[in-house]
C-alpha positions in Angstrom: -42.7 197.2 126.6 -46.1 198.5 128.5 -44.6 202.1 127.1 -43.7 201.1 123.3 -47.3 199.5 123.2 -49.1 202.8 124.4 -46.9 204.7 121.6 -47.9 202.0 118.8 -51.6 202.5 120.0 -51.4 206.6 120.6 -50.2 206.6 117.1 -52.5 204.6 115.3 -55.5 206.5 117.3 -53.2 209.9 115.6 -54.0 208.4 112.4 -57.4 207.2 112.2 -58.4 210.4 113.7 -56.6 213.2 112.7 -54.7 212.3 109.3 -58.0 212.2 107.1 -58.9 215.6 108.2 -55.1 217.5 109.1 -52.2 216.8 108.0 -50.7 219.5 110.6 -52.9 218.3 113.5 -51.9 215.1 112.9 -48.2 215.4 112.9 -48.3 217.9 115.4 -50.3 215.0 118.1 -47.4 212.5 116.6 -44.7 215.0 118.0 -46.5 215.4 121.4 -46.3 211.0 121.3 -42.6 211.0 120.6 -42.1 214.0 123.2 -43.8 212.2 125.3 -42.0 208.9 125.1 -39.1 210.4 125.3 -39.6 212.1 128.9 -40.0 209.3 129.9 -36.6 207.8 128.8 -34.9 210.7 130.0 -37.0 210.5 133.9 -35.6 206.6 133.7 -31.8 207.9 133.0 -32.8 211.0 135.6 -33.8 208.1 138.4 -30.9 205.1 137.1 -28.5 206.6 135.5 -28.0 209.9 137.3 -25.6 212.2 135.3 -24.4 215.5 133.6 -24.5 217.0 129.7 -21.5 219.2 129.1 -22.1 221.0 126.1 -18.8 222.8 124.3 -19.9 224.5 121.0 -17.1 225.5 118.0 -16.4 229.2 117.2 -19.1 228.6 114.6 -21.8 228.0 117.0 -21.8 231.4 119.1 -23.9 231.2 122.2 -25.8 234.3 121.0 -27.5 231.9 118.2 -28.0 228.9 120.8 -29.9 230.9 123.4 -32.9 232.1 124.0 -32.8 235.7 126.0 -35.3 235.8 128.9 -37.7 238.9 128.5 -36.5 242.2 129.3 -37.4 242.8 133.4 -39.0 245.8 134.6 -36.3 248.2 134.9 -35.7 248.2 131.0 -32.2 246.3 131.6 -31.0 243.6 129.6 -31.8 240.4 131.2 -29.5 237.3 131.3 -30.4 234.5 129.2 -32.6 232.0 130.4 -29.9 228.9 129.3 -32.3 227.3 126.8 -30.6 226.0 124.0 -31.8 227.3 120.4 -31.6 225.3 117.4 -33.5 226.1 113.8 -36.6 223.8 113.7 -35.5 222.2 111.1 -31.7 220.6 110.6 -29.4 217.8 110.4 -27.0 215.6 113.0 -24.1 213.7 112.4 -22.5 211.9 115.1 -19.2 209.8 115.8 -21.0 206.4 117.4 -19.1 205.2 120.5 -21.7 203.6 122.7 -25.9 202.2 121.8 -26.8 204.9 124.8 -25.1 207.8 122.3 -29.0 208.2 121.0 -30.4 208.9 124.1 -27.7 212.0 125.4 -28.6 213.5 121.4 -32.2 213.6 122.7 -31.9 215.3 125.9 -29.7 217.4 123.8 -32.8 217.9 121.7 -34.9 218.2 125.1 -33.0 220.9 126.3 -34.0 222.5 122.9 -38.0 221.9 123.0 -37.0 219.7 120.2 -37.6 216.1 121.3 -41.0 215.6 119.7 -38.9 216.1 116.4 -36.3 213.3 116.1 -36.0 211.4 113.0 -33.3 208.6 113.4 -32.1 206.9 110.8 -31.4 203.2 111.8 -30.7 199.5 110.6 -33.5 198.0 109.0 -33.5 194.9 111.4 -34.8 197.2 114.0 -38.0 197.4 112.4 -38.9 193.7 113.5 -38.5 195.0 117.5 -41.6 194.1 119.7 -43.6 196.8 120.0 -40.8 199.4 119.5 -40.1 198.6 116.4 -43.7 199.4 115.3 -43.9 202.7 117.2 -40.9 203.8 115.4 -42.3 203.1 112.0 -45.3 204.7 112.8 -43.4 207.8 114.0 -41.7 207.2 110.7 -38.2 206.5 111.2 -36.0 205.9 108.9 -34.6 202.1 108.2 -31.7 201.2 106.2 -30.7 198.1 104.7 -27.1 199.8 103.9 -27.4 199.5 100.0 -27.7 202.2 98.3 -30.0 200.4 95.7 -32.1 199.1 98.3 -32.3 202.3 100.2 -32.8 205.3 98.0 -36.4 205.5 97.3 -36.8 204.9 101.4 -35.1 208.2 102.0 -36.3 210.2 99.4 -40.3 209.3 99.8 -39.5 209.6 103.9 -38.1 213.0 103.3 -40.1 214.2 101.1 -42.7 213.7 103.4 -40.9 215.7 106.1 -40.9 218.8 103.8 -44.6 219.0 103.9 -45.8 221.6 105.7 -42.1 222.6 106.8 -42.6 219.7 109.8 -40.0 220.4 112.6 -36.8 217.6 112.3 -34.0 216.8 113.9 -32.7 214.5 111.3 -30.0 212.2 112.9 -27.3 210.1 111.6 -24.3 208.5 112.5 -22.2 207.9 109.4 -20.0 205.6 110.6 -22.8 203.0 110.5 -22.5 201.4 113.9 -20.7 201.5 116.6 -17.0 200.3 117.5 -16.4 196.7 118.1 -13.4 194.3 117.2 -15.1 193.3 114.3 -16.0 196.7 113.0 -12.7 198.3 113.8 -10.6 195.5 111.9 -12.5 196.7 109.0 -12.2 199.9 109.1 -8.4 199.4 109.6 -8.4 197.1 106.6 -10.1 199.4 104.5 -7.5 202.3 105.7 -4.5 199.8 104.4 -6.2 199.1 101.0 -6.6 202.9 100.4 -3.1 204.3 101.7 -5.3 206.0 104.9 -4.5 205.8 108.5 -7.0 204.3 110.7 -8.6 206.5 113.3 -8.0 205.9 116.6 -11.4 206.6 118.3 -13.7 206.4 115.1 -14.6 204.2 112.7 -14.1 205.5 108.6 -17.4 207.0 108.3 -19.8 206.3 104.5 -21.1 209.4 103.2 -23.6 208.5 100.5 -26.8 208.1 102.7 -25.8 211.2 104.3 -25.7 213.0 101.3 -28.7 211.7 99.7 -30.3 212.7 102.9 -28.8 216.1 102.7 -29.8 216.5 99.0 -32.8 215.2 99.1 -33.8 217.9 102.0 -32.4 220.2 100.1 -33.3 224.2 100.9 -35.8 223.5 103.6 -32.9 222.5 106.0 -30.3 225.4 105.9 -27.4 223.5 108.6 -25.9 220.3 109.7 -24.7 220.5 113.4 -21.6 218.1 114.0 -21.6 216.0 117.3 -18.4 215.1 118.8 -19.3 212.8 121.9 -16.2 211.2 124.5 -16.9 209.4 127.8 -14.3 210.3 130.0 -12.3 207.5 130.7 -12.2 205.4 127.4 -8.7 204.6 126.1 -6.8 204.9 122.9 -7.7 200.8 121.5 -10.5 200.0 124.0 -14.3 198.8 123.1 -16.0 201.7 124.5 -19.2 199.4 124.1 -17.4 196.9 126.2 -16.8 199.6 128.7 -20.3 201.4 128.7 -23.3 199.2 128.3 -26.7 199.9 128.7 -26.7 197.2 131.6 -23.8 199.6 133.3 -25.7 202.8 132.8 -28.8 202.1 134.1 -27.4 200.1 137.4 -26.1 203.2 138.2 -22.3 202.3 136.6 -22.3 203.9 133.8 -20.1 207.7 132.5 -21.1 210.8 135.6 -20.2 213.1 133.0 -21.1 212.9 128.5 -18.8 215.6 127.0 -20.4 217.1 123.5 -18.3 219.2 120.8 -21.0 221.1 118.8 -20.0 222.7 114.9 -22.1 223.6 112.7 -22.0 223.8 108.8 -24.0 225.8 106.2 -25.8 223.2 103.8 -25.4 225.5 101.2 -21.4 225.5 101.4 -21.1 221.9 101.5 -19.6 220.0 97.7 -23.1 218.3 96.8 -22.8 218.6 93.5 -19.4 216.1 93.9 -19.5 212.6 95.2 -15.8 212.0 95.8 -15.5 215.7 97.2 -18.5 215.3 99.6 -17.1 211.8 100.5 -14.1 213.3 101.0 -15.2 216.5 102.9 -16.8 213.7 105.3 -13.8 211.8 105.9 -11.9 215.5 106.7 -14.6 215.7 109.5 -13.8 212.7 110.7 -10.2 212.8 111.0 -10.6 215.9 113.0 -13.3 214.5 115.1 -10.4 211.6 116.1 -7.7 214.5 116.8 -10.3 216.4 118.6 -11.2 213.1 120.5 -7.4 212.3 121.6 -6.8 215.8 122.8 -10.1 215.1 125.3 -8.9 211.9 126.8 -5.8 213.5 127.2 -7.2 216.5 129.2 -10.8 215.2 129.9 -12.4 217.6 127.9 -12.7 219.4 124.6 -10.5 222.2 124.6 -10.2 224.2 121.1 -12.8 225.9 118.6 -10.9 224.2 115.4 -8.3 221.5 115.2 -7.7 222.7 111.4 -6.2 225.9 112.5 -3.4 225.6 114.5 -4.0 228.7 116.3 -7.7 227.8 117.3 -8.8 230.1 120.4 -9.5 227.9 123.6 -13.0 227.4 124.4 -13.6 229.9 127.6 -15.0 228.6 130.7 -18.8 230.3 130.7 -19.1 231.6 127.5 -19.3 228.6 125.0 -19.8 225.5 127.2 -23.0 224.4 128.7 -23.3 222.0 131.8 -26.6 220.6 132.4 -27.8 218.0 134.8 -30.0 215.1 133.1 -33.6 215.6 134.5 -36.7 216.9 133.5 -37.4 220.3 134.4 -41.0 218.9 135.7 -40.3 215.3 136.4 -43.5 214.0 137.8 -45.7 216.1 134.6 -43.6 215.1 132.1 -43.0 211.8 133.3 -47.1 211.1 133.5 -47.7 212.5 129.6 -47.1 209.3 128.3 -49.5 207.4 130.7 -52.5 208.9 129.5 -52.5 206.9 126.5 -53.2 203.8 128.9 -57.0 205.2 129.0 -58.3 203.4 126.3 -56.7 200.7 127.2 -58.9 200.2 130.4 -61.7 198.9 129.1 -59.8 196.0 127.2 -58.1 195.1 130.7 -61.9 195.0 132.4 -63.5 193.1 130.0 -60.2 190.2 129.6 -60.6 190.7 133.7 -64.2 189.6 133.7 -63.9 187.3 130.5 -60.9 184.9 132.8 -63.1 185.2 136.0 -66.1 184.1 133.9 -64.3 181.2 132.3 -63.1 180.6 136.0 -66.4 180.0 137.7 -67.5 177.6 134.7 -64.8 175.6 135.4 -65.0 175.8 139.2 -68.9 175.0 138.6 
């Protein structure tokens, strides 16, 4: 809480002071406050919740576009690569939703990339009335959905819109199945799959794709791909609550999953049936059942194993050359984990003065 009210009052002092003048200063200073925050999430899970990142990235996603080559050395060779991840500034996330913590292993995916000052979340609108947090994240302009279309679309368009400005950094991030699993939430989806002749899924729910692609055509040609997130905890089983199995509680008492497997794949924007709302709904819902095959084959085996599950004679992922297993830290824990703390300066001289107001009143009343 002491945290989400620093963010709420670093971002207010952004905006009195910077967004009369800048426009790019002042979103750039909003970045630093979200980066900031967020180290200091991830030195929490670093400290509690003590675990690893395995990264396995699709035939699509070669590691020669993900990382960044360290500078040639002396001798003229060519070096090795320094192992940080490289994403465009600017792009879109979809994500199967298993767990609440699946938010925070996307951002140290995005911290691994220099992008966690960028995240733009898209989330239900009862969030908004949070204490504290749910102030700082409409200040760092989240987006919040009532899930109507009617009530929703001039939200994402104006929000966007503003994003193209300038050609601001974002990681937009959505999860289009809407929430995550629960008995309540899998019944409908199985439900739903009877009324249209579908199978269920086994380890998703049916995902919605029309605020994904009004986000997607709203953004338009300043966000050229849409990366595809496949996240498994080992150990969930085919029919179980993973929620029920991996709460917040669990994770940070030290309980929760020692390993959070990710399937990247990545899709040109430009390739994608916009123009077509029951072909772009049903290009989603392809994705999906996919993500569910490519889900069963990792609890089978513990971890994702093949480029494509739509080509039956995928190449197997090869050990080294496109996985990536990272320990969740910060690479300077006690720096990065201070940066937000700064913004308790001006704070200081409210906590004097309420100090000497209550000993004031004290001695009155003593007297």
């Amino acid at each position: 809480m002491v945290q989400a009210a620093m963010v709420c009052f670093a971002t207010m002092v952004t905006f009195v002071c910077l967004r009369p003048f800048s426009l790019q200063l002042y979103q750039t200073q909003l970045a630093h406050v979200l980066g900031a925050w967020s180290q200091n999430l991830l030195g929490l899970v670093q400290w509690l919740a003590p675990s690893r990142l395995v990264l396995s990235f699709d035939e699509s996603c070669p590691p020669s576009t993900l990382t960044k080559p360290a500078t040639k050395t002396p001798d003229g060779k060519q070096p090795q690569t320094t192992g940080e991840l490289k994403f465009p500034d600017r792009a879109i996330f979809i994500a199967n939703h298993q767990i609440y913590a699946d938010w925070i292993y996307i951002w140290f995916l995005a911290y691994l990339a220099k992008a966690h000052g960028s995240l733009k979340i898209v989330l239900k609108n009862e969030l908004r009335y949070l204490p504290f947090f749910g102030l700082g994240m409409q200040l760092l302009d989240f987006i919040f959905m009532k899930r109507r279309l009617v009530d929703d679309k001039d939200t994402i368009i104006q929000n966007l819109e503003r994003s193209k400005v300038g050609h601001k950094p974002m990681w937009l991030v959505l999860f289009p199945e809407g929430t995550v699993i629960s008995k309540e939430m899998r019944a409908r989806s199985e439900a739903y799959a009877m009324k249209h002749g579908m199978n269920d899924n086994l380890f998703t729910l049916l995902p919605r794709s029309t605020g994904l692609k009004l986000c997607t055509a709203t953004l338009g040609t300043s966000v050229e791909w849409m990366y595809d997130l496949t996240i498994g905890y080992p150990g969930i089983q085919a029919g179980q609550i993973p929620e029920d199995t991996i709460r917040l509680k669990q994770i940070f008492t030290g309980r929760g999953p020692q390993q959070i497997h990710i399937h990247i794949r990545r899709y040109r924007i430009s390739d994608l049936p916009l123009h077509d709302d029951d072909a772009f709904a049903q290009w989603v819902m392809d994705r999906w059942v996919e993500k569910d095959k490519r889900m069963e084959e990792f609890y089978e085996q513990g971890r994702f194993t093949s480029f494509d599950h739509g080509d039956d004679n995928a190449a197997p992922i090869l050990a080294g050359q496109h996985t990536y297993d990272a320990p969740i830290r910060l690479q300077h824990p006690l720096k990065e984990s201070l940066g937000l703390w700064i913004y308790l300066v001006p704070y200081l001289p409210i906590f004097y003065l309420s100090y000497s107001l209550v000993g004031y009143l004290l001695l009155l009343c003593h007297s």
